[in-house]
C-alpha angles and dihedrals in degrees: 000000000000098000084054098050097047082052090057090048095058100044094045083049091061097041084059101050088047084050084052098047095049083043086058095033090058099044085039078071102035090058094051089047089053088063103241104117099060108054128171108199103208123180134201155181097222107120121161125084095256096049107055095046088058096050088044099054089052083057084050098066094042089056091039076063097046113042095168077066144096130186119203103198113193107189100210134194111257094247092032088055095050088055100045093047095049078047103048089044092053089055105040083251097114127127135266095243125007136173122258141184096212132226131076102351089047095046086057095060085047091059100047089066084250091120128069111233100239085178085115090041093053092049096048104112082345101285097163090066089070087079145079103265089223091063099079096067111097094037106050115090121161093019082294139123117219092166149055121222115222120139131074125304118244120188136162123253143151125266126204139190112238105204085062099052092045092047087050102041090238117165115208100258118234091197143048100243088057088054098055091053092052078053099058089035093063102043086058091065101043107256126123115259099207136015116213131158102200105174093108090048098228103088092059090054107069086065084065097035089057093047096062092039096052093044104037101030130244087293094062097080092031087055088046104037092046100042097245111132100311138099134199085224088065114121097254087063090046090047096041082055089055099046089048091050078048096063100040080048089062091054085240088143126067116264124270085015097155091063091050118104121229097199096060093050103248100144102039080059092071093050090053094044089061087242088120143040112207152015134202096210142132130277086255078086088082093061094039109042095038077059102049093027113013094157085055088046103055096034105017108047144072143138151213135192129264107285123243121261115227113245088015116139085217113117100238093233088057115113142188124243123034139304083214118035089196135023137180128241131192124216130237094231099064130126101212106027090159088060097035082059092049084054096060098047084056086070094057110034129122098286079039093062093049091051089048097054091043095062096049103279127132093202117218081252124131122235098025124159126192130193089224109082096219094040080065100036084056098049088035077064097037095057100039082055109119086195139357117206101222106235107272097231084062098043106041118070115270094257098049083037092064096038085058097049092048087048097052092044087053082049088056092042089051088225089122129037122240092252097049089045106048080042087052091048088050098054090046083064100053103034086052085048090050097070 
């Protein structure tokens, strides 16, 4: 009887440890379809309400799609993102999937071996010709792609009142020569040229960024900014100075324009109080002008791009900003870059086009039409674009970044000649690459 009930024990006993290994089997497999053993960490700088929800319902329907997955989406402040990420990298802590800009800092975690190559990934059924060709610009290094465009373009352009040029018989110049003649037009009857707020720097940039790009090429600041062949000393840096100390000479800016502060909209005042006549800015101009003037908007403005300079190696389609104000990278170090990828195609399919365009986009898409006129003049532009310079600030390092700006704002100051600058700006370069 003992020898039998020690022989039940042990059987029940191992009844009971097979019970145990199918329980755990079967919640082995809920819990991955759950989706919480395969996880993608993405970051990104997309803060408002609207925004994220946005961002978040395009994760949905990945997910929707992958149930053995879970996203974990972390919204970010613009600087706080810059740290953590230079942080995370730095550690081997960095996500699956994070936002860039593009251009020189990125290309330094690419070369760092930080970034995963998606140039198969983009080839496969010729995804890449979904997109703007002029997209791929700022992140494609080696012949390579390591990202994937997918918010809004934002390019600089310039932005007229009507009304002027209709009182004054002014036609939009296609080159440079007619623009400087509506310059001198409008000064002789007493309106301002060019409105421009230049205490942050950056606005006044994008005069000298246009320049060189217009006279060497897009190749000139690449050349320059990347160490392969060019200097910011070569003659289109030290013309496009001239030409910009030209301009402030023939009184075609406000006065005390270096003290007026673009944020608060100073200088977009004196467009819509008819004081002056035109702005180099961004497209964020549509958003932001149809909220604070939006009679002015629909009856009062319109725009043109930067005009060619005789004799200029620039394609006259190029443009400065970006065809893609955000794009999406994957990192070297995850686990599931085929996946990671699939998520981000998710941001920019087809619904989320449409969301896109909904909440004031113009996506880096071909074949895109809006029901807002200037929403399609501006992607009619961008698409037609053979190349677009990525704004400097966001390509050169921060350090070089914030010695430009300081350099452009002394041009417009006239405190520095053209030469001494575009030398001063050289020696910044390769002193900083140096290090």
């Amino acid at each position: 009887m003992k020898r039998f009930s020690k022989v039940l024990a042990v059987v029940t006993l191992v009844i009971f440890m097979l019970s145990m290994v199918f329980v755990l089997s079967q919640s082995e497999k809920a819990f991955s379809s759950s989706g919480a053993t395969k996880k993608i960490v993405f970051w990104h700088i997309t803060t408002d309400a609207v925004g994220k929800q946005m961002i978040q319902n395009q994760v949905n329907r990945f997910l929707k799609a992958h149930p053995d997955f879970k996203v974990e989406v972390v919204p970010l402040q613009n600087d706080s993102f810059k740290t953590k990420l230079k942080i995370a990298m730095g550690s081997n802590q960095a996500p699956d999937v994070f936002v860039t800009w593009g251009g020189g800092p990125f290309f330094e975690y690419v070369r760092a071996g930080k970034v995963k190559d998606i140039t198969t990934y983009m080839n496969e059924k010729n995804y890449k010709s979904r997109f703007v060709d002029a997209a791929f610009g700022p992140i494609t290094y080696n012949k390579k792609i390591w990202a994937v465009p997918v918010e809004g373009a934002g390019v600089a352009l310039i932005w007229y009142n009507k009304e002027i040029f209709k009182k004054y018989n002014l036609k939009v110049p296609t080159t440079y020569d007619e623009f400087l003649n509506i310059i001198k037009k409008l000064k002789s009857k007493g309106i301002i040229p060019i409105t421009l707020a230049n205490k942050t720097k950056w606005p006044g940039c994008f005069w000298y960024w246009h320049f060189v790009d217009k006279l060497g090429g897009s190749s000139a600041f690449v050349n320059a900014a990347e160490r392969t062949g060019g200097s910011f000393a070569d003659t289109p840096f030290v013309k496009a100075g001239e030409m910009l100390q030209e301009l402030v000479k023939m009184g075609a800016f406000p006065k005390g324009f270096n003290g007026l502060d673009w944020d608060t909209g100073q200088s977009r005042m004196l467009l819509y109080s008819g004081k002056a006549a035109m702005e180099l800015m961004g497209t964020w101009q549509i958003p932001i002008i149809k909220a604070e003037n939006k009679k002015f908007y629909q009856n009062n403005l319109d725009f043109f791009p930067f005009p060619t300079i005789k004799g200029g190696k620039g394609d006259p389609t190029s443009l400065v900003g970006m065809a893609s104000s955000n794009y999406y990278a994957v990192t070297k170090n995850c686990k599931y870059p085929k996946e990671a990828f699939n998520m981000i195609q998710y941001l920019i399919d087809d619904q989320a086009v449409k969301e896109r365009i909904n909440y004031g986009q113009i996506p880096p898409v071909k074949g895109l039409k809006f029901t807002d006129p200037m929403l399609q003049k501006v992607y009619n532009i961008v698409a037609k674009a053979k190349s677009i310079q990525l704004w400097w600030d966001q390509y050169l390092p921060p350090q070089l970044a914030e010695t430009h700006k300081d350099i452009v704002q002394s041009l417009f100051g006239l405190t520095i000649t053209p030469k001494a600058a575009a030398e001063k700006m050289e020696k910044a370069v390769k002193d900083y690459f140096k290090k």
